[in-house]
N, C-alpha and C positions, 0 to 999 in steps of 0.2 A: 853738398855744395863744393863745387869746382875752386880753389882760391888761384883765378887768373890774375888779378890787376890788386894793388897793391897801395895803399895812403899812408906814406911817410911822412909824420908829422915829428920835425924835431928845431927844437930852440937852438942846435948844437952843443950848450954845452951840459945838455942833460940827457943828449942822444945823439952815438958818433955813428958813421959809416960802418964799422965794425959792427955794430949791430945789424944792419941791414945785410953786410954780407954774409950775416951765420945764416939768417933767412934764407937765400938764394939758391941753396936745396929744394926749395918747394918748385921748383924748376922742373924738377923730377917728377913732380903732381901735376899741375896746368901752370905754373907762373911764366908769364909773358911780359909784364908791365908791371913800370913804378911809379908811382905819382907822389913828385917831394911837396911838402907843404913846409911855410916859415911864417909863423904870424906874428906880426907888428902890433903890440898890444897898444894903442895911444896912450892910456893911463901911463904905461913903465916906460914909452918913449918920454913923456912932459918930468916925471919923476928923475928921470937921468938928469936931467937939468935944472931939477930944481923949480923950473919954472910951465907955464901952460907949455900946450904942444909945440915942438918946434921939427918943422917940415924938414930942416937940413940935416936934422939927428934920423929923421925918416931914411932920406934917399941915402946916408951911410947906410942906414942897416941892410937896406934892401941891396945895396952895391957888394957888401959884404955877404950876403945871403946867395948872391948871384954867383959870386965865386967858385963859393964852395960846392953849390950846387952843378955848375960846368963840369968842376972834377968829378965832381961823384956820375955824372951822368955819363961822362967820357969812358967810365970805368964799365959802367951799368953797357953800355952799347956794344962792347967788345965782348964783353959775357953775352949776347945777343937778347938783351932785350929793350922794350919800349919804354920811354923815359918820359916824364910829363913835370913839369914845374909851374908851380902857384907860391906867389910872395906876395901875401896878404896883409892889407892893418885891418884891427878892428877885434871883435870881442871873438875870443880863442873858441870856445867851444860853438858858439855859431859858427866860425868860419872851417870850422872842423866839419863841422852838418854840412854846410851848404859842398864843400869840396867832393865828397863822399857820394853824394846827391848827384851831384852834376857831372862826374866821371863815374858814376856807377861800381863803387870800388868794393871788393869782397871780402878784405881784412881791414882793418886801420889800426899803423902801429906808432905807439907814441909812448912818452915817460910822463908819469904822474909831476904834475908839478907844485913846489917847494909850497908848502903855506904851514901857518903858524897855529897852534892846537884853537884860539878863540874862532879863527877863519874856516878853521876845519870844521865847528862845531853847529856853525851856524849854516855854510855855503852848502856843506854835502863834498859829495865826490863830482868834481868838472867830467870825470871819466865813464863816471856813472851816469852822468846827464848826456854824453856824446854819446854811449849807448843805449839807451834808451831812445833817444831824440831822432837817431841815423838809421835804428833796426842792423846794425852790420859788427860783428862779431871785431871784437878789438883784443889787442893783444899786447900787455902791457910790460916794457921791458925794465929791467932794473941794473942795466949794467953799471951802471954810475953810482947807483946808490951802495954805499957804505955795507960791506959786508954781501953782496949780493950774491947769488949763483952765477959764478960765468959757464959758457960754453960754448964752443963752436957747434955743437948741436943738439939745439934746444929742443927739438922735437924725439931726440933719441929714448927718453925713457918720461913717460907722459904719467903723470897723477890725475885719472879722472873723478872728478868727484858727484856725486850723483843723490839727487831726490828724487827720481822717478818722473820730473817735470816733463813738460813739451822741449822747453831748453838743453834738458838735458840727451834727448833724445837726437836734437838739431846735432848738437857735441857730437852725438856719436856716431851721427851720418858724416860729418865732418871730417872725423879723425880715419871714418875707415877707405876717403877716398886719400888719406897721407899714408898710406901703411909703407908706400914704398920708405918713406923717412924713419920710419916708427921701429924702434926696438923691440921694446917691451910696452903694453899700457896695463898699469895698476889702476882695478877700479873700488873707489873706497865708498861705504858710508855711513856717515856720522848719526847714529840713534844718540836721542838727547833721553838722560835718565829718566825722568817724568814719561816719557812716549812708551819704556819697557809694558811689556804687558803682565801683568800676574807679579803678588811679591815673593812666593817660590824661588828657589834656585832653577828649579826645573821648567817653569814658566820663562824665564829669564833666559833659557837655553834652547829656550823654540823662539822666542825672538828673534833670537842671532842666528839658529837655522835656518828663518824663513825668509831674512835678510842675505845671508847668503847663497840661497837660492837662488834669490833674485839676482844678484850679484851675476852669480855665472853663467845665469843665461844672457845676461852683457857681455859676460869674455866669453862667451860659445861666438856671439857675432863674430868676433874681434877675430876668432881663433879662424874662424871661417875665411878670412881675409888672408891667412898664413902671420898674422900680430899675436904672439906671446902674451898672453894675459894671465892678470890674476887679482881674486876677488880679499876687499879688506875691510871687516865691521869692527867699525869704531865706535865708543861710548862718551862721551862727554861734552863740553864745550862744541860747538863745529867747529870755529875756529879756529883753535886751539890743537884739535884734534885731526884738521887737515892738514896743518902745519908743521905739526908731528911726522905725520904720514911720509907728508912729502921726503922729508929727510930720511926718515926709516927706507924708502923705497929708493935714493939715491935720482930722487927726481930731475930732471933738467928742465920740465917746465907744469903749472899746475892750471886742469883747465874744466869750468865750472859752466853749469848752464846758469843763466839771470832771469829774474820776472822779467814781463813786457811792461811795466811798470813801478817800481818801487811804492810801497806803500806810507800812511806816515809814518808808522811805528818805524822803519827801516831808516829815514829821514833823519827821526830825531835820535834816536837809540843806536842807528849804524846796521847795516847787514853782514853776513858773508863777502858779497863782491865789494863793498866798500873796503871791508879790512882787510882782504887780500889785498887790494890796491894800494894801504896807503902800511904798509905793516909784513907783507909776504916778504921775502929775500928771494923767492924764485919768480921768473920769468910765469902770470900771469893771464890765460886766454877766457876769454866773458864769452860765453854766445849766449843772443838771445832766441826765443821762439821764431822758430822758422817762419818767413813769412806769405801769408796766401798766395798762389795765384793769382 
């Protein structure tokens, strides 16, 4: 998957221009176009004020939205490329679908936003329901948040994390048409203790052999591209033990295949792509199952 056209989705002050400009390497891949999005939530518009919706509190935001988006696209045009603007009200992760839909966009990059542990426990991940909802591979950035990874280039040393899924497979079509960006990619994966096979020490070490096998016929791909690879089996927690990883390997950004559907178990208890999202300190890439013909 070529990533031409681009769905920037930012509140401003949970996603600056500086983010979009570390992207702007991917130029070097196929990047041609950006498409800004700004959505007007009406709840947090009537909320500003205290009282129901108030239309004038609207056409500020949107006047203010328009602003910033002129410079940023002034900027975006001189670097030669296509710029597209949508300043939207209405409920965020809809209006994230429908954008994505209707410009036919190949990434979409946006900040997880702020909610409180009761909202988290109940709603799910918004991030997780735009991808799943959109089918388009999202990539979630953390500059703003508290302690995060910065970098000017996010794609310079990539943490792949891998189940052998369809997903994950999408990922790795993905990343080998970025090699021109691409450093190094570490590919990891997380065995959960219960899954070892045999309670032998020596049982236990054909596990890990046969995981790593697997492993590096992923970076033989990788290497085939002229991308530095290298394979990493992990025990414990996934979570826990991606997030490890990713430090261990001096990551700049971590990137996971997702179900075509989240299950409920994943819902009520949380998944992997959920906890990256709302708990990772690095720059974050979901893709889903490639999608049919």
């Amino acid at each position: 998957m070529d990533i031409q056209k681009i769905l920037f989705v930012t509140k401003f002050d949970e996603l600056r221009f500086d983010a979009l400009q570390s992207l702007l390497p991917l130029q070097k891949a196929a990047l041609n176009h950006v498409v800004f999005l700004n959505v007007i939530e009406r709840e947090k518009v009537a909320l500003r004020r205290g009282k129901g919706y108030q239309k004038e509190e609207e056409v500020k935001l949107r006047e203010k939205a328009n602003i910033r988006f002129i410079d940023w696209a002034e900027s975006l045009f001189e670097q030669g490329l296509e710029v597209g603007v949508y300043i939207v009200v209405g409920d965020y992760v809809k209006q994230i679908v429908d954008a994505a839909a209707k410009e036919d966009v190949d990434l979409i990059v946006l900040s997880p936003t702020k909610k409180g542990k009761l909202e988290k426990l109940f709603s799910g991940s918004e991030v997780t329901e735009i991808l799943h909802r959109s089918g388009v591979p999202v990539l979630v950035y953390k500059n703003l948040t508290p302690g995060a990874i910065g970098t000017d280039k996010p794609f310079d040393r990539i943490l792949l994390t891998t189940d052998w899924s369809p997903a994950c497979d999408h990922a790795i079509a993905t990343l080998k048409k970025l090699g021109a960006l691409i450093n190094e990619i570490h590919v990891a994966h997380v065995a959960h203790e219960s899954n070892l096979k045999g309670d032998s020490a020596m049982a236990v070490q054909k596990t890990r052999k046969d995981t790593r096998k697997k492993l590096e016929k992923i970076c033989d791909i990788f290497e085939a591209e002229g991308i530095h690879s290298r394979p990493h089996v992990y025990i414990g927690n996934v979570e826990k033990e991606i997030e490890k990883a990713a430090h261990e390997c001096r990551a700049t950004m971590i990137v996971a295949g997702t179900k075509q559907q989240p299950s409920w178990k994943d819902k009520i208890l949380g998944s992997l792509t959920k906890t990256l999202i709302e708990t990772s300190i690095f720059p974050v890439l979901l893709v889903p199952p490639e999608k049919p013909e």
